[in-house]
C-alpha positions, 0 to 999 in steps of 0.5 A: 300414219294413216291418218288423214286419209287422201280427200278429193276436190270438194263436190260444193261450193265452200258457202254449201258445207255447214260443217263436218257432215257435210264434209264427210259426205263428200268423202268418196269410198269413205267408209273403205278408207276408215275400213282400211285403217281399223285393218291397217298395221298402224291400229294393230301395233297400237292396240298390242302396245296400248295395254288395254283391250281393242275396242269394237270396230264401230267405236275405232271407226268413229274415232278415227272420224273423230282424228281427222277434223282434228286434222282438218279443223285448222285449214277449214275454219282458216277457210271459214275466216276467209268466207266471214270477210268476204276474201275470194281466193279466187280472185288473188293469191293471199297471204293469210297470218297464223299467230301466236303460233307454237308447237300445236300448229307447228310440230311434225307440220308437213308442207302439204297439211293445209291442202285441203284449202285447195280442195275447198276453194279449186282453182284458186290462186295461191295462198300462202299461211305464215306460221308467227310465234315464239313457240314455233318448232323447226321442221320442213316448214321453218322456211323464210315467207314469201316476198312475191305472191304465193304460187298459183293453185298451192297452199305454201306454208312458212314459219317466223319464230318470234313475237308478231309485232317484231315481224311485222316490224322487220318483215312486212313494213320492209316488204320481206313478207306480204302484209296479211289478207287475213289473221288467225289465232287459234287460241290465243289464250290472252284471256287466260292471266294477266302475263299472257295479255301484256304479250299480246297487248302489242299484237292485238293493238297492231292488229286493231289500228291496220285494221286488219281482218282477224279470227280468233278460236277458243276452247269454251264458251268461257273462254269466248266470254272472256276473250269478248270482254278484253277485245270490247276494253281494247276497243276492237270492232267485234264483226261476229262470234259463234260456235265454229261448224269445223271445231275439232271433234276430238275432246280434250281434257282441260288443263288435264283435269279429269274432273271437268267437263272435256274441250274441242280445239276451235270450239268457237270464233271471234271475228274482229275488224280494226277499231269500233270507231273506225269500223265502217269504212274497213268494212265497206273496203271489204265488200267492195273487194268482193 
């Protein structure tokens, strides 16, 4: 309930925070407000109905760190994407596609969780993020996209529940929905069995031949590896890969398997641009929009 705790606009320019100590260092007051949530009434019913003994406050406070770029990871790394390609949200409101969305991206998902887009990019335009997947929860964002442009200086959230290339068929192509100035996929999992890629097969073909702007985020270093191999059979332009500066920081277990090494959501990235063949001039497009 008291995580995250309110943030401020961001002191630096986006290009000037290398990641979640930077971040953090702009935090004002920042170790009152972890204080203020190791005292709160939330962490003492926690504690009296955890069943085991109450850690050390220094430990609660770190994980509490821990809790909220888990919070942030997703709107800071969709801010990431937006720096890679060179989008200024300054410049013009945009429409930025969350696919393969499910119940991770949606469940409990308030209007107000990507705020922190306007703290990091201040004054800009309007920014809208489309939730698309089957798995989607309904909530306050299950809401129809935006036909116009997104309002100035708010980040809007909206939700379709279903398969991406029937959206792109029944909303964008007919100018129910803005076409994507971005496209993220916080892992995606195509890598993972062959089911799982024949779903995505349309999507990842559509967004190849738009040449579309897209960021995929994996769990492991794995996982990329694996990603990278079937986005190189498929032919797509591959701009950049690396380790995501805002991956959560909360560990997971794999699969629940206590055995394994543990996981970070958004561990890395994988930046790709319309097909290998005809990656040039998307990108040339790209700079000049900037």
């Amino acid at each position: 309930g008291d995580i995250p705790f309110p943030t401020e606009t961001w002191k630096k320019p986006a290009r000037e925070v290398k990641g979640w100590e930077d971040w953090f260092s702009m935090q004002e007051q920042l170790e009152e407000k972890l204080g203020a949530i190791v005292a709160g009434r939330y962490m003492t019913l926690l504690w009296a109905n955890a069943g085991k003994p109450r850690p050390e406050d220094g430990e609660l406070r770190e994980s509490i760190r821990r809790l909220v770029t888990d919070f942030h990871s997703r709107p800071l790394t969709i801010g990431l994407g937006l720096r890679l390609f060179g989008i200024d949200p300054l410049s013009r409101p945009l429409t930025v596609h969350v696919v393969g969305a499910s119940h991770v991206e949606t469940l409990n998902t308030r209007p107000t969780d990507y705020d922190e887009l306007t703290r990091m990019f201040p004054g800009h335009q309007g920014m809208e993020m489309v939730m698309v997947g089957v798995d989607v929860v309904d909530g306050p964002i299950m809401r129809p996209p935006l036909a116009t442009l997104a309002p100035r200086g708010k980040v809007y959230l909206s939700s379709y529940k279903g398969l991406y290339h029937d959206f792109w068929e029944s909303h964008v192509e007919t100018k129910l929905a803005a076409r994507p100035d971005l496209v993220v996929g916080f892992h995606p999992g195509f890598h993972a069995c062959p089911d799982l890629l024949a779903g995505w097969l349309p999507t990842l073909l559509l967004l190849r031949d738009y040449g579309l702007p897209v960021l995929f985020t994996v769990y492991s270093e794995q996982e990329l590896k694996s990603s990278l191999q079937i986005l190189v059979e498929l032919e797509t332009h591959i701009v950049g890969y690396a380790s995501n500066p805002f991956a959560s920081l909360r560990p997971e277990q794999v699969y629940s398997s206590p055995n394994k090494a543990p996981v970070y959501c958004s561990s890395h990235y994988i930046a790709l641009l319309g097909a290998e063949a005809s990656a040039l001039p998307g990108a040339d497009g790209l700079e000049d929009d900037e």
